[in-house]
Each structure stands twice: as C-alpha cells, then as structure tokens.
C-alpha positions, 0 to 999 in steps of 0.5 A, spaced: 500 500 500 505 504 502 508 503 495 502 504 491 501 511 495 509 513 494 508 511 486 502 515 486 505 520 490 511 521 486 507 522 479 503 528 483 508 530 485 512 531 478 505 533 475 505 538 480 512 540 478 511 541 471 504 545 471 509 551 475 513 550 470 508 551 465 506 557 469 512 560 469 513 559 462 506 562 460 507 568 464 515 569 461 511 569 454 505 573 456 511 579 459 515 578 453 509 578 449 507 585 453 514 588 452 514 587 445 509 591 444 512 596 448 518 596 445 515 596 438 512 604 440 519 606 442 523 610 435 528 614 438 534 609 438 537 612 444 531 611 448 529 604 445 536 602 447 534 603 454 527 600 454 531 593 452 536 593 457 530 594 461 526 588 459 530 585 459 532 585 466 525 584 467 524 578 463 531 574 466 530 577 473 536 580 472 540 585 477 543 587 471 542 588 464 548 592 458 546 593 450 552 592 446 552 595 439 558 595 434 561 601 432 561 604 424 568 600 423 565 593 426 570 591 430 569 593 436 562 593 441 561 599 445 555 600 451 549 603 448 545 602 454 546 600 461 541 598 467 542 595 474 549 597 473 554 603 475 555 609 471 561 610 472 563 603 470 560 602 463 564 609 460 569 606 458 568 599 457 569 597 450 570 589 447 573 588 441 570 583 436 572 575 438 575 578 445 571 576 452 564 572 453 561 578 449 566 578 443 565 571 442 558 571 442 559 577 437 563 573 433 560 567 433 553 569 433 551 564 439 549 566 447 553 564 451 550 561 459 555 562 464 554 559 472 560 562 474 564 567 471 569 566 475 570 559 473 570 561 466 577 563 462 574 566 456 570 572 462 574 578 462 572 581 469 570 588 467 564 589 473 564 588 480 559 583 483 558 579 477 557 572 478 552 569 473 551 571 466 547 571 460 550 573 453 545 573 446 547 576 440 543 581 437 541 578 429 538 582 423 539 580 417 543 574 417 548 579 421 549 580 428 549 587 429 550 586 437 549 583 444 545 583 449 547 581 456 544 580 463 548 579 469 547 577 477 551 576 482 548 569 485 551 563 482 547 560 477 542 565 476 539 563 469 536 557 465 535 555 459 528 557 460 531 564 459 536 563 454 531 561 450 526 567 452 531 572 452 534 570 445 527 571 442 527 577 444 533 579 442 531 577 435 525 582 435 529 588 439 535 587 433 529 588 428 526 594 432 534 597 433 534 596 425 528 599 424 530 605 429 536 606 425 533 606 419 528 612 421 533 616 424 537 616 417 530 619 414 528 624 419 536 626 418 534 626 410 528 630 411 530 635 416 537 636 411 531 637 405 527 642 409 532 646 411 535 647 404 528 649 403 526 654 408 533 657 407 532 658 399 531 665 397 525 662 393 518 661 395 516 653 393 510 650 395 507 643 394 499 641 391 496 635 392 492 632 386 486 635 389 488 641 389 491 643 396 497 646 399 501 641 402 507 645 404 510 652 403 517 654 406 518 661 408 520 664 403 512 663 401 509 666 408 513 673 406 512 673 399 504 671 399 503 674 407 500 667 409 501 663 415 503 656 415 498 653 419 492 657 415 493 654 408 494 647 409 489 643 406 486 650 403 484 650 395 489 654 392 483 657 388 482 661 396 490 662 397 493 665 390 491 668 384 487 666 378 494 666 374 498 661 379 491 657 379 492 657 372 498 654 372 497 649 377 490 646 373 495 646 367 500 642 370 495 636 375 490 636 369 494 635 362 501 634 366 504 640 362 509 644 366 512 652 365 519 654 366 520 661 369 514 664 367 512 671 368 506 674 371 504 681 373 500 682 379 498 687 384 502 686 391 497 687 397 500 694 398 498 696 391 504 696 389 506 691 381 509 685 382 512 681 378 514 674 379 517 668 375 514 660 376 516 654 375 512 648 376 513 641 376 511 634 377 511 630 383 512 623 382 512 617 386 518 612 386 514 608 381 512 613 376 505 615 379 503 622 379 501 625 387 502 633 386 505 638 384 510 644 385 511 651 384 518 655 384 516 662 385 521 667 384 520 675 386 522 678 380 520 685 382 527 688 383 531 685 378 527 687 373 527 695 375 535 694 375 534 690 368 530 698 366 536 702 369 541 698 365 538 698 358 536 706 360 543 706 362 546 703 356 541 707 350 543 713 354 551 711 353 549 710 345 546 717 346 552 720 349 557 717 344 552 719 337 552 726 340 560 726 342 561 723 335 556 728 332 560 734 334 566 731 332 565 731 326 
C-alpha cells in the first residue's frame, strides 16, 4: 500500500512540478509578449536602447542588464545602454570583436550561459559583483549587429528557460534597433531637405492632386503674407491668384509644366509685382503622379535694375552719337 501511495505520490508530485513550470513559462511569454509591444512604440534609438536593457532585466530577473552595439568600423562593441549597473563603470568599457564572453558571442553569433564567471577563462572581469551571466547576440539580417547581456551576482542565476526567452527577444529588439536606425537616417534626410528649403531665397510650395497646399517654406509666408498653419489643406483657388491657379490646373490636369514664367500682379500694398514660376511634377518612386510644385521667384527688383541698365546703356549710345556728332 505504502508503495502504491509513494508511486502515486511521486507522479503528483512531478505533475505538480511541471504545471509551475508551465506557469512560469506562460507568464515569461505573456511579459515578453507585453514588452514587445512596448518596445515596438519606442523610435528614438537612444531611448529604445534603454527600454531593452530594461526588459530585459525584467524578463531574466536580472540585477543587471548592458546593450552592446558595434561601432561604424565593426570591430569593436561599445555600451549603448546600461541598467542595474554603475555609471561610472560602463564609460569606458569597450570589447573588441572575438575578445571576452561578449566578443565571442559577437563573433560567433551564439549566447553564451555562464554559472560562474569566475570559473570561466574566456570572462574578462570588467564589473564588480558579477557572478552569473547571460550573453545573446543581437541578429538582423543574417548579421549580428550586437549583444545583449544580463548579469547577477548569485551563482547560477539563469536557465535555459531564459536563454531561450531572452534570445527571442533579442531577435525582435535587433529588428526594432534596425528599424530605429533606419528612421533616424530619414528624419536626418528630411530635416537636411527642409532646411535647404526654408533657407532658399525662393518661395516653393507643394499641391496635392486635389488641389491643396501641402507645404510652403518661408520664403512663401513673406512673399504671399500667409501663415503656415492657415493654408494647409486650403484650395489654392482661396490662397493665390487666378494666374498661379492657372498654372497649377495646367500642370495636375494635362501634366504640362512652365519654366520661369512671368506674371504681373498687384502686391497687397498696391504696389506691381512681378514674379517668375516654375512648376513641376511630383512623382512617386514608381512613376505615379501625387502633386505638384511651384518655384516662385520675386522678380520685382531685378527687373527695375534690368530698366536702369538698358536706360543706362541707350543713354551711353546717346552720349557717344552726340560726342561723335560734334566731332565731326
């Protein structure tokens, strides 16, 4: 009977086990699943870094968490983010490719899971109450751009459970790193344009395909007298003259563009203006007309010193008729 009761005793027992294991193993998804989606939201690369070394922790139960990232030339890694760890302990600390735990994981591009650093030959000692640690490398692309690292400072504090966890999560935060690289790259390109833009001594303004301002630099704010924030989505039929519209339909409707076309018209304070414009098309990548966009020149002033010098020059010939006259 004892026999019995301790067969039966032994697979509840184990039953017992497993099901907290599943426990635990649902709840380290359900964080992870939740992390992503938090991570996911975060752009800027700097603070994106930051939230991983954090979750990341949170997922191990790590003391400490550290991203490593390559640097532009690719042979060495350098802290790109730090958390649970002193400040003054991570500003120089730099591993080269292939060097230390982190350097092999970096080259290999396999985790490494370490019970006892001070066991381990290949562990380069870089911070205090480091005892255990977990190493995973960041891959994208079939390359790996990274490693993130957990640490504690208790024996054999991280499982294969955790490794394998951990290295999931590795891979999404080196596709948002990626990502985040990448969008960093384009908002440098478009502040770059915008800036070329509002520093142009010309007045530039888009049009979409129904007819609406999209944007104007400032250039077009003096020019025009208008306010940026009142003549997004406005019809151009409301903002400028029926020549310049005229120009517009031509260019959206029957796709024809002018060059440095002149126009007079009355400036606000009555005096004539007469400006220059230039249209053309905007296009996507793949050809598809999305809009449009005027250069508008205010050529008032140069025309005036364009009069003075033809003035200038017929009042130079006169002068040499009349020398020549009473020579002769």
């Amino acid at each position: 009977i004892l026999t019995t009761f301790a067969n039966q005793a032994s697979i509840f027992i184990e039953n017992a086990r497993l099901q907290e294991q599943n426990k635990r193993k649902i709840k380290q998804l359900l964080t992870l699943q939740e992390i992503s989606k938090k991570t996911s939201s975060a752009l800027n690369l700097n603070k994106l870094c930051q939230v991983i070394c954090t979750s990341a922790r949170k997922i191990s139960k790590a003391k400490g968490g550290l991203l490593y990232l390559f640097d532009e030339d690719g042979k060495s890694l350098t802290i790109a983010a730090a958390r649970g760890v002193d400040a003054l302990e991570t500003r120089s600390v730099h591993f080269k490719n292939g060097v230390g735990l982190v350097g092999r994981v970096a080259k290999s591009g396999k985790p490494i899971l370490v019970d006892d650093v001070n066991e381990d030959p290949r562990y380069r000692s870089v911070f205090t109450s480091v005892v255990s640690q977990l190493a995973v490398p960041l891959n994208s692309d079939k390359r790996t751009i990274g490693v993130l690292q957990v640490t504690s400072d208790v024996r054999a504090a991280f499982s294969e459970d955790d490794l394998k966890l951990l290295l999931i999560y590795a891979g999404h935060a080196a596709s948002l790193i990626r990502n985040a690289r990448l969008y960093g790259q384009v908002m440098t390109e478009r502040n770059f344009r915008e800036n070329i833009l509002e520093s142009s001594p010309n007045s530039m303004i888009t049009i979409n395909l129904k007819k609406e301002v999209t944007s104007i630099n400032r250039r077009t704010e003096e020019l025009f007298r208008l306010r940026r924030k009142d003549v997004l989505g406005v019809q151009v039929g409301e903002l400028f003259p029926a020549e310049i519209v005229r120009i517009i339909t031509l260019a959206l409707d029957d796709h024809a563009v002018v060059n440095r076309k002149e126009i007079h018209q009355i400036g606000r304070d009555g005096t004539p203006v007469i400006l220059g414009i230039t249209s053309s098309l905007l296009r996507t990548h793949q050809g598809s007309l999305i809009g449009a966009m005027l250069i508008v020149r205010d050529l008032t002033e140069e025309k005036k010193t364009e009069e003075l010098i033809r003035r200038l020059d017929r009042l130079t010939s006169l002068g040499q008729v009349s020398a020549g006259i009473a020579h002769e």
